[in-house]
PLY file of the C-alpha trace (Angstrom):
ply
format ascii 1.0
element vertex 491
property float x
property float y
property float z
element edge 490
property int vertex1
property int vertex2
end_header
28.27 -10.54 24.66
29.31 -8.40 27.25
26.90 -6.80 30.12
27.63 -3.05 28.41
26.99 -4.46 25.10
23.12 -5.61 25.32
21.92 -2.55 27.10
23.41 -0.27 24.33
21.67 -2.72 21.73
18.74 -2.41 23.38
19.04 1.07 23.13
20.27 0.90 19.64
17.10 -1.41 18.52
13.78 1.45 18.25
16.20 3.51 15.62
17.38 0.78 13.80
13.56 -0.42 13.34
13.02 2.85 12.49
14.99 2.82 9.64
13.13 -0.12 8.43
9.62 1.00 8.45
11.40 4.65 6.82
12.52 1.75 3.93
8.97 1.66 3.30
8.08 5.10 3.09
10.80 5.52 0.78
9.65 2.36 -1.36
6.05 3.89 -1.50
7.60 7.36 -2.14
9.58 6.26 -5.33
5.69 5.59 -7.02
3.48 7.50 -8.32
5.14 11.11 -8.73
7.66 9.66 -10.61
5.88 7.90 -13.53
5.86 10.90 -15.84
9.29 11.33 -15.43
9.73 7.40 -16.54
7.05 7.97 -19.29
9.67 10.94 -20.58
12.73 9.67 -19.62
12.11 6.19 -21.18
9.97 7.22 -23.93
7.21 5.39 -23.03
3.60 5.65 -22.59
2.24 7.17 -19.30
0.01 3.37 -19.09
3.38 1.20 -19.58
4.91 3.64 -16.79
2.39 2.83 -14.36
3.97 -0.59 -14.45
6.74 0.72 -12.04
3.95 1.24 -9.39
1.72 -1.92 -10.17
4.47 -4.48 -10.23
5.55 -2.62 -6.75
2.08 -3.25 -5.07
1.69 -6.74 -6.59
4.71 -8.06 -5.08
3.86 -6.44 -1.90
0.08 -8.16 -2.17
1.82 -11.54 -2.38
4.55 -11.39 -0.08
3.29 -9.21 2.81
1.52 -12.93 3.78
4.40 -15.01 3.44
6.76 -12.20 5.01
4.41 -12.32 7.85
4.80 -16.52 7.95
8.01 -16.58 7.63
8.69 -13.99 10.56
6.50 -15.98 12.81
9.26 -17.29 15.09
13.07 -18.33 14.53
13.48 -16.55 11.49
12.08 -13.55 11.88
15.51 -11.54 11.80
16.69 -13.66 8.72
13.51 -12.62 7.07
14.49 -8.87 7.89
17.96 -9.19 7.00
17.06 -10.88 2.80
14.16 -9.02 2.44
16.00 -5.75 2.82
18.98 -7.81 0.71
16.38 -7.87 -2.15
15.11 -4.13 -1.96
18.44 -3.16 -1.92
19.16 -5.37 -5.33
15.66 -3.58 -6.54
17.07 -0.38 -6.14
20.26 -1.02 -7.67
19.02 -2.63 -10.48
16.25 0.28 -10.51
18.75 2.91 -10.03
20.90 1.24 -13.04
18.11 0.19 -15.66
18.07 0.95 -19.26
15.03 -0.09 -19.71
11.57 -0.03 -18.72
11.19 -3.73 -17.86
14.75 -3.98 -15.79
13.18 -0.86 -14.21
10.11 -2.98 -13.55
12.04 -6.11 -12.22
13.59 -3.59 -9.85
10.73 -2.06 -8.48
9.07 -5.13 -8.11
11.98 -6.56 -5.88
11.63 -3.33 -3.95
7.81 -4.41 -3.35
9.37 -6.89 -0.99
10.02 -4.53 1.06
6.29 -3.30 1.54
6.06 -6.96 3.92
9.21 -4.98 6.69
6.60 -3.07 8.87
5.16 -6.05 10.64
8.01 -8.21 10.71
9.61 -4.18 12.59
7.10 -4.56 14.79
7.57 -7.85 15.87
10.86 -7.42 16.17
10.36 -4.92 18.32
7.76 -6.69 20.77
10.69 -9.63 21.07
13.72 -7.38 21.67
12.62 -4.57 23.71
11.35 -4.68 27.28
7.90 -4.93 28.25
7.48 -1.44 29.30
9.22 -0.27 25.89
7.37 -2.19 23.55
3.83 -0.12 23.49
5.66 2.84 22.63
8.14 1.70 20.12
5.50 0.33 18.12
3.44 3.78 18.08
6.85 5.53 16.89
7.12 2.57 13.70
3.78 3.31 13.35
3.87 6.87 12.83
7.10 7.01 11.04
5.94 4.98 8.50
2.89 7.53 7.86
4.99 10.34 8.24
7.78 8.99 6.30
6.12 8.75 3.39
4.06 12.67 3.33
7.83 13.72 3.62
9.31 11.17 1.14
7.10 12.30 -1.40
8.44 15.69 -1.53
12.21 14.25 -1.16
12.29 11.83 -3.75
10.50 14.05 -6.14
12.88 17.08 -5.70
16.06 14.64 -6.12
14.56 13.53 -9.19
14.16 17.13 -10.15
17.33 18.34 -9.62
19.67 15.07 -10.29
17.59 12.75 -12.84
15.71 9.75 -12.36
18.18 7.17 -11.40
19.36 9.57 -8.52
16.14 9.19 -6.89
16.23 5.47 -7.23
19.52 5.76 -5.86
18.57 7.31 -2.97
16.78 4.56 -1.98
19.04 1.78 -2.67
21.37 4.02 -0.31
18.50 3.99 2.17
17.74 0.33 2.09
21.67 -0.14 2.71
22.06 1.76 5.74
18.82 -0.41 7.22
20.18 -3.47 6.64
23.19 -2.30 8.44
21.54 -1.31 11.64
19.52 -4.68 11.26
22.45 -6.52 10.90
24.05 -4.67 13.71
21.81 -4.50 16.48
18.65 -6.72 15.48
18.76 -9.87 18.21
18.04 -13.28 16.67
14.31 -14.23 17.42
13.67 -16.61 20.30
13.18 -20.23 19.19
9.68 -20.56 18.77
7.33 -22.84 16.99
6.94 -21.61 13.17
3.95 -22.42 11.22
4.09 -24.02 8.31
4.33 -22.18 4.94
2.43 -22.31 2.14
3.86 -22.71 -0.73
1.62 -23.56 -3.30
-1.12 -21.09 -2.15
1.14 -18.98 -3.07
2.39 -20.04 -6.20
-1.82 -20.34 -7.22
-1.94 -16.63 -5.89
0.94 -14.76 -7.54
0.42 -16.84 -10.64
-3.52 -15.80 -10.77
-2.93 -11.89 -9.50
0.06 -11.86 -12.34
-2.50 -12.59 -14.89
-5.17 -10.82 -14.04
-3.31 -7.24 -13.49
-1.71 -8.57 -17.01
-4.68 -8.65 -18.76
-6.27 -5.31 -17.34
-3.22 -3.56 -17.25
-2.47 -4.57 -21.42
-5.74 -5.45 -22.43
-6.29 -1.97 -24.09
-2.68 -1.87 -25.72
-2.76 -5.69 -27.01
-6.63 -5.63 -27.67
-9.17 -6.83 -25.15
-10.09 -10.38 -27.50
-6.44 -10.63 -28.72
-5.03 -14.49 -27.99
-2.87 -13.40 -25.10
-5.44 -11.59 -23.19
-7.76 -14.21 -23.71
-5.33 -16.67 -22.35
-4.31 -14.66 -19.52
-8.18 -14.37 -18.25
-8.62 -17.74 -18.85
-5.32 -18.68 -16.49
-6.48 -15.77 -14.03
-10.61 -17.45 -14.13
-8.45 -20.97 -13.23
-5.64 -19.91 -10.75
-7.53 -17.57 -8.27
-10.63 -20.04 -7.82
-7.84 -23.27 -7.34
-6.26 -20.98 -4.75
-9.83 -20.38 -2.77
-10.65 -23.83 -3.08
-6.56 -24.59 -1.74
-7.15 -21.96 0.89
-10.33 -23.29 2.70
-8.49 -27.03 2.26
-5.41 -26.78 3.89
-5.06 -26.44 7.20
-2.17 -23.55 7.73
-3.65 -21.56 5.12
-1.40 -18.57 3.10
-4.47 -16.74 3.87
-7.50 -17.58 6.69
-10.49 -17.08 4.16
-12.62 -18.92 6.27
-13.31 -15.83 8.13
-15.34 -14.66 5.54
-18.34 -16.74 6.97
-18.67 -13.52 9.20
-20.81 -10.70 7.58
-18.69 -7.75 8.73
-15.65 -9.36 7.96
-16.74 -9.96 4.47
-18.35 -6.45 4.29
-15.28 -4.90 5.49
-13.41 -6.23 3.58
-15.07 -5.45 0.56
-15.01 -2.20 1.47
-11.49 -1.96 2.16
-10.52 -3.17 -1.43
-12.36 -0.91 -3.07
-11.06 2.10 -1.35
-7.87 0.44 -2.34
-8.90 0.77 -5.93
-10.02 4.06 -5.67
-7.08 5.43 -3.39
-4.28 4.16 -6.19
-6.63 5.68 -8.99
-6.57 8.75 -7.52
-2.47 8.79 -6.57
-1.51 8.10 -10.24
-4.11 10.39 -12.09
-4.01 13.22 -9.92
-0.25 13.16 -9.53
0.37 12.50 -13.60
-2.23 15.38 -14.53
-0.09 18.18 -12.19
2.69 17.20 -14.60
1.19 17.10 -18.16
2.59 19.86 -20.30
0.06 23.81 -20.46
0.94 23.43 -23.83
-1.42 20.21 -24.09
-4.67 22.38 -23.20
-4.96 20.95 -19.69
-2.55 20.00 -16.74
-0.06 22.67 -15.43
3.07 21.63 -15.99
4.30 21.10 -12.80
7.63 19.17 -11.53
8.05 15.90 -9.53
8.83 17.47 -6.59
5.36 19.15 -6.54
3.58 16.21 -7.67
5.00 15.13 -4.53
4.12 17.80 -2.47
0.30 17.54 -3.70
0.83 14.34 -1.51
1.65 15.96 1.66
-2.15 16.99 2.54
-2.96 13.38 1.79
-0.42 12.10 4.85
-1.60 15.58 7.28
-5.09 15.38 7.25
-4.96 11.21 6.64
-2.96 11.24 10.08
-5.62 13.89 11.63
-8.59 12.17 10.65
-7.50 8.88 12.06
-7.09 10.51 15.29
-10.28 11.99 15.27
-11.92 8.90 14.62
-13.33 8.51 18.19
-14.67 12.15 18.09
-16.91 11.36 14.67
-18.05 7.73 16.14
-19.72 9.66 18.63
-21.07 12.48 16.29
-22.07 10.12 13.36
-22.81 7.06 14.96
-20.15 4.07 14.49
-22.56 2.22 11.68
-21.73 6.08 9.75
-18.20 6.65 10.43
-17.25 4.20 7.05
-19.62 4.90 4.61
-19.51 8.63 5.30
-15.59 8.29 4.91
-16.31 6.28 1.65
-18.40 9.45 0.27
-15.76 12.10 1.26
-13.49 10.26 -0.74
-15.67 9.83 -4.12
-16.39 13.50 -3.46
-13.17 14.94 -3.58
-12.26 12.62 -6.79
-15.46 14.11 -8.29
-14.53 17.81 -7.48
-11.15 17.25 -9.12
-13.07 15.44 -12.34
-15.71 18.42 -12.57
-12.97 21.33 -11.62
-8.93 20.61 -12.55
-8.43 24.66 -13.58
-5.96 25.27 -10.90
-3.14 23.59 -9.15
-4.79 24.24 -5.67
-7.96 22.18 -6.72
-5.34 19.10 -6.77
-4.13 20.18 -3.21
-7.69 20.73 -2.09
-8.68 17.20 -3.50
-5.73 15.34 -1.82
-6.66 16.84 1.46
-10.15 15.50 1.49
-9.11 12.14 -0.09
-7.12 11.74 3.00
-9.78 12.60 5.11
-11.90 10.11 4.21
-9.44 7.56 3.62
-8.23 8.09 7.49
-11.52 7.72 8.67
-12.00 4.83 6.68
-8.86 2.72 7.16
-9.11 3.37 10.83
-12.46 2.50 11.51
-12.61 -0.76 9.55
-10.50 -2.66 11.94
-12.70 -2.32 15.05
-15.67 -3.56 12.87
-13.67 -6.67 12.02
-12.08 -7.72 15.40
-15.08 -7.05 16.89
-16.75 -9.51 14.74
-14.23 -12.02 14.82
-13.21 -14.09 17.95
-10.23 -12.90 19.92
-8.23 -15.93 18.91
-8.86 -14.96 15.13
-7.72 -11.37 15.04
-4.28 -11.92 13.83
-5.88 -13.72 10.55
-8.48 -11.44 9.90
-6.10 -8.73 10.43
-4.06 -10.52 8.20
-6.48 -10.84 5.44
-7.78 -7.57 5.18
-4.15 -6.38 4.78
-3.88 -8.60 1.97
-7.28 -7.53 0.25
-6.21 -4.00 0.84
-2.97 -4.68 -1.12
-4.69 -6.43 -3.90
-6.89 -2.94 -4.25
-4.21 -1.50 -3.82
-2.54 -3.12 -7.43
-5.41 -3.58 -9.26
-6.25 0.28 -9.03
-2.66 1.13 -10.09
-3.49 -1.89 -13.56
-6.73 -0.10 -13.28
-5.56 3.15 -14.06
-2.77 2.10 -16.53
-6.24 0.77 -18.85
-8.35 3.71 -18.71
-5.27 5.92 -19.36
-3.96 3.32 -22.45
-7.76 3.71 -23.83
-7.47 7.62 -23.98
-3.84 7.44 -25.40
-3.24 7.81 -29.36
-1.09 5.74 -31.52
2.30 7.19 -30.69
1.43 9.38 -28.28
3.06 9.62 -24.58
0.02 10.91 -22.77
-3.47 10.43 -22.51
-6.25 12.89 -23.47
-7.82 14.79 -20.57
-10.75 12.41 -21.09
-8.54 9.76 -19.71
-7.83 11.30 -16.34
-11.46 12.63 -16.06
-12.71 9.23 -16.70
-10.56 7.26 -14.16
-11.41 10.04 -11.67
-15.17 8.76 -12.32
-14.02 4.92 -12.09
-12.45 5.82 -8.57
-15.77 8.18 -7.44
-17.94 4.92 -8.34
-15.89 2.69 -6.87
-15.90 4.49 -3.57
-20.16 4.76 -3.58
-20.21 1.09 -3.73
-17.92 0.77 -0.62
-19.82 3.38 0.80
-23.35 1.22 0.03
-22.06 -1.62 1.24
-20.52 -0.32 4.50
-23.93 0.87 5.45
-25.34 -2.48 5.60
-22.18 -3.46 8.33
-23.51 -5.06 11.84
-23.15 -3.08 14.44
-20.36 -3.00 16.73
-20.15 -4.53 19.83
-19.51 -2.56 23.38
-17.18 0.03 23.57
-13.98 0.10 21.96
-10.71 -0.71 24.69
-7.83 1.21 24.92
-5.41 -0.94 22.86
-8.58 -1.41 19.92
-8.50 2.45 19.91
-4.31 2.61 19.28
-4.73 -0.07 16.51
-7.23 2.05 14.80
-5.18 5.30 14.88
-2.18 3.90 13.49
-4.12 1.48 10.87
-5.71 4.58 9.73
-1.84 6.39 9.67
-0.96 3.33 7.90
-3.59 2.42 5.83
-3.97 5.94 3.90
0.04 6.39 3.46
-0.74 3.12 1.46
1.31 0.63 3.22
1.61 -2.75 4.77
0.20 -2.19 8.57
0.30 -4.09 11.04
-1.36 -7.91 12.11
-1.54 -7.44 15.87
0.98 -5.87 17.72
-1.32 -4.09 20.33
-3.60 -6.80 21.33
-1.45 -9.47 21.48
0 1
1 2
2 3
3 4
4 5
5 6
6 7
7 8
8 9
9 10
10 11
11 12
12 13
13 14
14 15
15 16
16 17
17 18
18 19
19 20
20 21
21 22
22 23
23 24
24 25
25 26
26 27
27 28
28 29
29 30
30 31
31 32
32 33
33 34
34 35
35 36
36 37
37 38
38 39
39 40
40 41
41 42
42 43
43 44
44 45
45 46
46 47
47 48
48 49
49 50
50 51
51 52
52 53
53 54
54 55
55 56
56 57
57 58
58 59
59 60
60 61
61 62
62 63
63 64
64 65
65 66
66 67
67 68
68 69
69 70
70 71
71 72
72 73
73 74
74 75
75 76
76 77
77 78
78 79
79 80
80 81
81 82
82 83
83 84
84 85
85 86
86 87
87 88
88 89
89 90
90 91
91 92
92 93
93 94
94 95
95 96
96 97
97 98
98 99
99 100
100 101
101 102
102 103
103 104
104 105
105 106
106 107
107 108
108 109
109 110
110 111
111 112
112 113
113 114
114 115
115 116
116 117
117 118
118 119
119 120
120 121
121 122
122 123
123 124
124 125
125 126
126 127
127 128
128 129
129 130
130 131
131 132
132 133
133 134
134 135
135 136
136 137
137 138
138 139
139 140
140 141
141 142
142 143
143 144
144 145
145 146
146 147
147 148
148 149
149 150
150 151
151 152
152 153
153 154
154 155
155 156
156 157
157 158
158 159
159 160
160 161
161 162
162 163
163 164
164 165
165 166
166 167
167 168
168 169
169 170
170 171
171 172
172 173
173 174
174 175
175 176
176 177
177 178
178 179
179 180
180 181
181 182
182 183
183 184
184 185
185 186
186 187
187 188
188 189
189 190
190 191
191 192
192 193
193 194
194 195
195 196
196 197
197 198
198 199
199 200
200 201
201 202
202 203
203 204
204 205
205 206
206 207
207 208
208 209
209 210
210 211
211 212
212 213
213 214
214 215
215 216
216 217
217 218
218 219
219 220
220 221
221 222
222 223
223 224
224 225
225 226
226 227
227 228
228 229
229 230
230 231
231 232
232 233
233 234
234 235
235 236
236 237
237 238
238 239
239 240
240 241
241 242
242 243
243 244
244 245
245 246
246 247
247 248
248 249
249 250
250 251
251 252
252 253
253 254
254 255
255 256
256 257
257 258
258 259
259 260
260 261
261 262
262 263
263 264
264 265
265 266
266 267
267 268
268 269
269 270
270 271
271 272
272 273
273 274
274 275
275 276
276 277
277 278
278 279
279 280
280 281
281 282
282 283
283 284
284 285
285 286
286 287
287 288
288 289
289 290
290 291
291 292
292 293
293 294
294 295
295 296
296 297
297 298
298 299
299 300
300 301
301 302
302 303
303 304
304 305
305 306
306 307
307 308
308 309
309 310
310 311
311 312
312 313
313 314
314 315
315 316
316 317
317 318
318 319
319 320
320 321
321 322
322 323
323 324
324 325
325 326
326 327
327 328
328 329
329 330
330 331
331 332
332 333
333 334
334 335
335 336
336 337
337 338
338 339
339 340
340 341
341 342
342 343
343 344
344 345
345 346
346 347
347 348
348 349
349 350
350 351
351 352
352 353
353 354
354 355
355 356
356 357
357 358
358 359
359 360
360 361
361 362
362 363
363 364
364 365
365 366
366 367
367 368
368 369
369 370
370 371
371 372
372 373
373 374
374 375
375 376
376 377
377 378
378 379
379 380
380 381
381 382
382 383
383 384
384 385
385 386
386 387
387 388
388 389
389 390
390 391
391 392
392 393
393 394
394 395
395 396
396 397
397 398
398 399
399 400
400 401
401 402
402 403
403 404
404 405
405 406
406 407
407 408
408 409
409 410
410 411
411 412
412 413
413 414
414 415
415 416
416 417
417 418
418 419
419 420
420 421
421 422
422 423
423 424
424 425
425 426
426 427
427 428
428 429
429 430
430 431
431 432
432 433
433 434
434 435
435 436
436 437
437 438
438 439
439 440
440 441
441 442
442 443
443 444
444 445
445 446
446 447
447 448
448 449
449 450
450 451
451 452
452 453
453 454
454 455
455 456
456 457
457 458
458 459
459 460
460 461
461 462
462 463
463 464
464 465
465 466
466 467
467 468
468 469
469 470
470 471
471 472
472 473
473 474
474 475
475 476
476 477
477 478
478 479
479 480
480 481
481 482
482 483
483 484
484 485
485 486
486 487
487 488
488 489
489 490
């Protein structure tokens, strides 16, 4: 390679990354504003639509771990290069589906790409020089967040105006151009030492998580003590305790649950996955009730694109809060900070269950979501690395990524239930009982994060510089509901 060459790489490298964590926003984007339109379009229920999102998320649960193992050295580019390979055969087959379960298949292969944004980052903190790296990672960081409170908007007024599978084709064209510029300019990793992967903890964990969201997600359509629900519990009750029991035997664990012998970790965590819950709850109800029909009694008939755009205060004010974290540690206290976050966010879901009259009560309610949720997602990482020895962060970073996903799906399956329970034989839609009630679900869910974020220990000394950048862009991150990162600024 000549002497010009590498320099313009170089140069080339922070845009082309770029375009990878944009992937991402994209992916995320494609979600929940669009599920009525599937419902319609495919003339299926609004609880077999959700499936789109859930199948998304549940891939992204599973894989965001192995993404991260595989990335861990050598192959770190060639684990860049497929997995964008595979959302771009997701979007395709997405874009191209005739059906709602090709649809599904597609979105789920897209949910691959939900595991890019650390593997960017990395990237970045191998290719770039030492001076460049800090910064390049705070740009991924917040063009991830801000790429999806814009690709909301996007993808929902291309659906509007050119159908469904133009929207889906949008982000096939997307994912293209990234693996382009990845293939392009992308330097191979520097031969280091990669840990060892493992395999069957995550067969046991996609197997178990498959079953469970199965049996939630169906159990109101196929009957909650039918023979295949039954079964599917009973598979999900064997799978997901073999996998604990694998994961606390093996020694290069899928997923380091041993750090759950810490209290905050554990609390944190706990907390994190039900906001999770709550947060994906509140995205599909929220953004399917804009869109149900006047002539229904309820909803206001609204498009995708401003389904979408109810998202945008979500990504503003999730983005503001997070920055103002270190302003409301010192006015609350930092044991307050979380559970006061928690309660912002089962107050706004309770506003919108109590008052839905007008479409500003939805922007309203989207606005405070996202304030709690980026007080919330940015605070919870200083209370686990500073409960967790400094040659454990990357796991326990790791791990609450991975129980954040999980919430993540299971709120989407969640949702799908309630919504099947409130939805009559033959009917599209759900009552207005159904949204009302998941709204509750969510609201409960987030009290019990809030209760048990109260009883956190307290932090240590002050927070350092490079504790206070992870926070901010975990909580950028973290509310725009994607993959963040393990440890790029400690490291």
């Amino acid at each position: 390679m000549s002497a010009v060459a590498m320099p313009l790489r170089r140069r080339l490298l922070t845009p082309a990354l770029v375009f990878v964590t944009l992937v991402v926003a994209v992916i995320s984007s494609l979600g929940a504003p669009l599920i009525p339109l599937i419902s319609h379009d495919m003339h299926v229920p609004l609880s077999d639509a959700q499936w789109s999102l859930t199948a998304t998320l549940l891939v992204g649960a599973i894989c965001a771990p192995v993404m991260g193992r595989l990335g861990d050295g050598p192959h770190r580019r060639a684990a860049l290069v497929w997995g964008l390979v595979v959302v771009l055969a997701g979007g395709i087959l997405a874009a191209v589906a005739g059906s709602l379960l090709l649809l599904v298949v597609g979105r789920a292969l897209q949910g691959i790409g939900l595991g890019l944004v650390p593997l960017a980052m990395a990237a970045a903190r191998d290719g770039l020089p030492a001076a460049r790296v800090r910064p390049a990672i705070a740009l991924l960081s917040v063009a991830t967040a801000s790429g999806v409170g814009v690709g909301y908007p996007v993808s929902g007024l291309i659906a509007d105006r050119a159908g469904l599978q133009a929207a889906y084709w949008f982000g096939a064209t997307f994912s293209a151009i990234a693996l382009a510029a990845v293939v392009a300019v992308v330097p191979r990793s520097r031969p280091e030492r990669t840990a060892r992967l493992d395999a069957a903890g995550g067969a046991l964990l996609t197997g178990g998580l498959v079953a469970l969201l199965l049996a939630i997600g169906q159990g109101e359509s196929w009957g909650w003590t039918s023979p295949a629900i039954l079964l599917l519990a009973v598979v999900a009750a064997t799978l997901l305790p073999a996998w604990v029991a694998h994961q606390l035997r093996t020694r290069a664990p899928l997923v380091e649950l041993r750090l759950l012998r810490h209290r905050a970790v554990m609390t944190a965590d706990a907390s994190a996955f039900l906001l999770g819950v709550a947060m994906y709850v509140y995205l599909t109800i929220i953004t399917a009730f804009v869109q149900v029909p006047e002539s229904l009694g309820f909803g206001f008939g609204a498009s995708a694109l401003t389904a979408g755009l109810c998202l945008v205060p979500l990504s503003a004010t999730s983005l503001g809060a997070s920055r103002l974290l270190p302003a409301a540690t010192r006015l609350l206290g930092s044991r307050s900070v979380l559970p006061v976050g928690c309660l912002l966010v089962a107050a706004a879901g309770t506003f919108f269950a109590v008052e839905h009259g007008a479409l500003w009560e939805a922007f309203v309610t989207m606005a405070i979501i996202g304030l709690g949720l980026g007080f919330t997602f940015a605070a919870i990482p200083g209370l686990i690395i500073g409960a967790v020895p400094a040659g454990e962060t990357g796991s326990a970073m790791g791990f609450y990524q991975v129980v954040r996903y999980i919430g993540f799906s299971l709120g989407s399956a969640l949702a799908a239930a309630i919504l099947a329970g409130h939805t009559s034989p033959g009917a599209h839609l759900p009552t207005e009982g159904g949204y009302v009630t998941a709204l509750w679900a969510a609201a409960v869910a987030c009290v019990g994060a809030a209760l048990l974020a109260w009883f956190l220990p307290a932090a240590g000394g002050p927070p350092s510089r490079a504790l206070g950048e992870l926070e901010t862009e975990e909580g950028e991150l973290g509310a725009a509901g994607v993959v963040g990162i393990e440890q790029p600024v400690l490291s």
